[in-house]
C-alpha positions in Angstrom: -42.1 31.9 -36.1 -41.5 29.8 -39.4 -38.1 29.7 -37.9 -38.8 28.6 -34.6 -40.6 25.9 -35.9 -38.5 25.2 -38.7 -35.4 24.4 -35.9 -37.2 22.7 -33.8 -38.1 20.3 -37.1 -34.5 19.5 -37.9 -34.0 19.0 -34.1 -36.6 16.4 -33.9 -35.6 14.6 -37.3 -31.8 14.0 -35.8 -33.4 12.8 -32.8 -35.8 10.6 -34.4 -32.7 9.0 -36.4 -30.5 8.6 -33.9 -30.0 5.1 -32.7 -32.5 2.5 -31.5 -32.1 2.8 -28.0 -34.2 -0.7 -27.3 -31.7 -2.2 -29.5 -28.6 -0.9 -27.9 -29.8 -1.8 -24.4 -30.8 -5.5 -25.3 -27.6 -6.2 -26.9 -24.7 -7.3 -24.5 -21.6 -5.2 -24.7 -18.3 -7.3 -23.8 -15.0 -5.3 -23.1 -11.9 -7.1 -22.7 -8.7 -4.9 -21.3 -5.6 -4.6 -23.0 -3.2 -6.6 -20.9 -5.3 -9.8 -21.6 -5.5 -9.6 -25.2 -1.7 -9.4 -25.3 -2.0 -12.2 -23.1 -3.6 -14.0 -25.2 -2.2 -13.0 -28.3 1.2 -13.4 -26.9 2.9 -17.0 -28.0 3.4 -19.6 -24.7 7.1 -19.6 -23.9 7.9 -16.4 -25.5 9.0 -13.5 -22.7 9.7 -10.0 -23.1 11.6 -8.3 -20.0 12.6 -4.8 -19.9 15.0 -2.9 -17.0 14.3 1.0 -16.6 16.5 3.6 -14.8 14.7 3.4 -11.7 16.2 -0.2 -11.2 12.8 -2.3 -11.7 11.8 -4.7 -14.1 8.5 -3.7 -16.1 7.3 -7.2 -15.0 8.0 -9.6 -12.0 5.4 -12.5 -12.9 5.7 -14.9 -15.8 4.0 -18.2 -16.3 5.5 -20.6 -19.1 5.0 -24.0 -19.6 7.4 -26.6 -17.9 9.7 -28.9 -20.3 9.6 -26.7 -23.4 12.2 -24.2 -24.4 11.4 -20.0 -23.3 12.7 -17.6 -25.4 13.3 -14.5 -23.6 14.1 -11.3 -24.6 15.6 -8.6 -22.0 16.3 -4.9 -22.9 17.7 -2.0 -20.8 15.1 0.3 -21.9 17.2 3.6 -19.5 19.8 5.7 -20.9 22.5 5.7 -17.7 25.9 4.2 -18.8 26.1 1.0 -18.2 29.0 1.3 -15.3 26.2 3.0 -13.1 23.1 1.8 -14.4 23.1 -1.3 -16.2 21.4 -4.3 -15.9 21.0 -8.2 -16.8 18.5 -11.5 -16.0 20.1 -14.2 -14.4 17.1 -17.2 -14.0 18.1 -19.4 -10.6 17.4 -23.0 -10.2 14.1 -23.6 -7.7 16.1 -23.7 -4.6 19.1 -21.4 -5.0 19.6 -18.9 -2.2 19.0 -15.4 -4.0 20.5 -13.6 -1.3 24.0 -15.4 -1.1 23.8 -16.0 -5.3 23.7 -12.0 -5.3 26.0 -10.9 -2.6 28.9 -13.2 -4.1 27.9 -11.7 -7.3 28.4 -8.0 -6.5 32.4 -8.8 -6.7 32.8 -10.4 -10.1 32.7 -7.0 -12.0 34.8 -8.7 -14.5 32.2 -11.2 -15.6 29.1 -9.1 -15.8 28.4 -9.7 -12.1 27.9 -13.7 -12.1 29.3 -15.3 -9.5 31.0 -18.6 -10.1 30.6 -20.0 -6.6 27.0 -20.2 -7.4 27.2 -21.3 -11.1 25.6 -24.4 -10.3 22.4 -22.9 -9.4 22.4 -20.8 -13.5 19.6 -21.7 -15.1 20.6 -19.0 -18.1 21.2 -15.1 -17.7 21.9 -12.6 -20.1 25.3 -10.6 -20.4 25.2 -7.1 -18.9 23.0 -4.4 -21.0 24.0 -1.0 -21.1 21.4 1.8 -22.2 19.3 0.7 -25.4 20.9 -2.8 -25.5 19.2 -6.0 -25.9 19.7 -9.7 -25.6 17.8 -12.6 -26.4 18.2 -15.9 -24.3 16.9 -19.4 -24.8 16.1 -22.4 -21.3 14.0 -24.6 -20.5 12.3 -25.1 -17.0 12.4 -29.2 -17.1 9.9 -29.0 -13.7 7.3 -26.9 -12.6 7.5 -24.5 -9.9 8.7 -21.0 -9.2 12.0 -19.7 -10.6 13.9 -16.4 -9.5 15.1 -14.4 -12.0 17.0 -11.2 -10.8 19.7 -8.2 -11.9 23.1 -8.9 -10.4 24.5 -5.4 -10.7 25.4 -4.6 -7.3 22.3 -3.8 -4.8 19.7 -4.4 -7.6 18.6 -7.4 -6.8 16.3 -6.2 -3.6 14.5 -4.1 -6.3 14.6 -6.6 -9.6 13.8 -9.7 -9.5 10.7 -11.8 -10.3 9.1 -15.5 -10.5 8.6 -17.8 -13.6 6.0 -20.2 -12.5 6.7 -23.1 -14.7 3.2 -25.3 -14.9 
């Protein structure tokens, strides 16, 4: 019996210290996700980009702001070779024709899949990444709107591409 009433002490003492359960349901409990504290945290301008195997970009959106200088950093994060799998950004001015700028592209193997029939319409791209490369590119939007950027390697550009929203 001493026991018996001996647990059920010690049970009522940790209950009895446990937390103030009017306090915790007066004070206001504010959860922010992940993906807006890197927001937040992350500097204005500054863009990271990453291609996969599975021919997609990890994002298609980006907002920066118009007249000042983007750094953008894009890395072939697959591990196919390069000459079936690789990848690069080329940003195209607000009016190019994405669909013409790509299809000319697909035949200029010999320089990374850029077109010079459409080099007029080039904001900046990178060079073409193979598995585990990385390249780092600077531009500046001069006006807001919505910019394309896209992979040229042929028939990714239906899957890869993406808007910077200059503002």
């Amino acid at each position: 019996m001493k026991k018996i009433a001996l647990t059920f002490a010690v049970i009522f003492g940790v209950i009895s210290c446990g937390p103030d359960t009017q306090k915790v349901e007066q004070e206001e409990v504010t959860t922010v996700p992940e993906a807006q504290i890197e927001e937040k945290q992350a500097e204005p301008n500054v863009l990271e980009l990453k291609g996969t195997d599975d021919m997609k970009f990890d994002k298609t959106e980006f907002t920066v702001e118009a007249g000042k200088e983007v750094t953008l950093t894009f890395t072939n994060v697959g591990v196919l070779p390069i000459e079936t799998m690789g990848h690069n950004v080329v940003i195209l001015e607000k009016d190019a024709d994405v669909q013409a700028f790509a299809n000319a592209s697909v035949r200029e193997k010999d320089n990374d899949y850029i077109s010079d029939l459409y080099i007029t319409d080039i904001i900046a791209h990178t060079k073409l990444l193979g598995p585990g490369e990385s390249e780092t590119i600077k531009f500046t939007l001069k006006e807001a709107g919505e910019y394309t950027f896209v992979c040229t390697f042929p028939g990714h550009w239906i899957a890869m591409k993406g808007t910077i929203t200059a503002i």
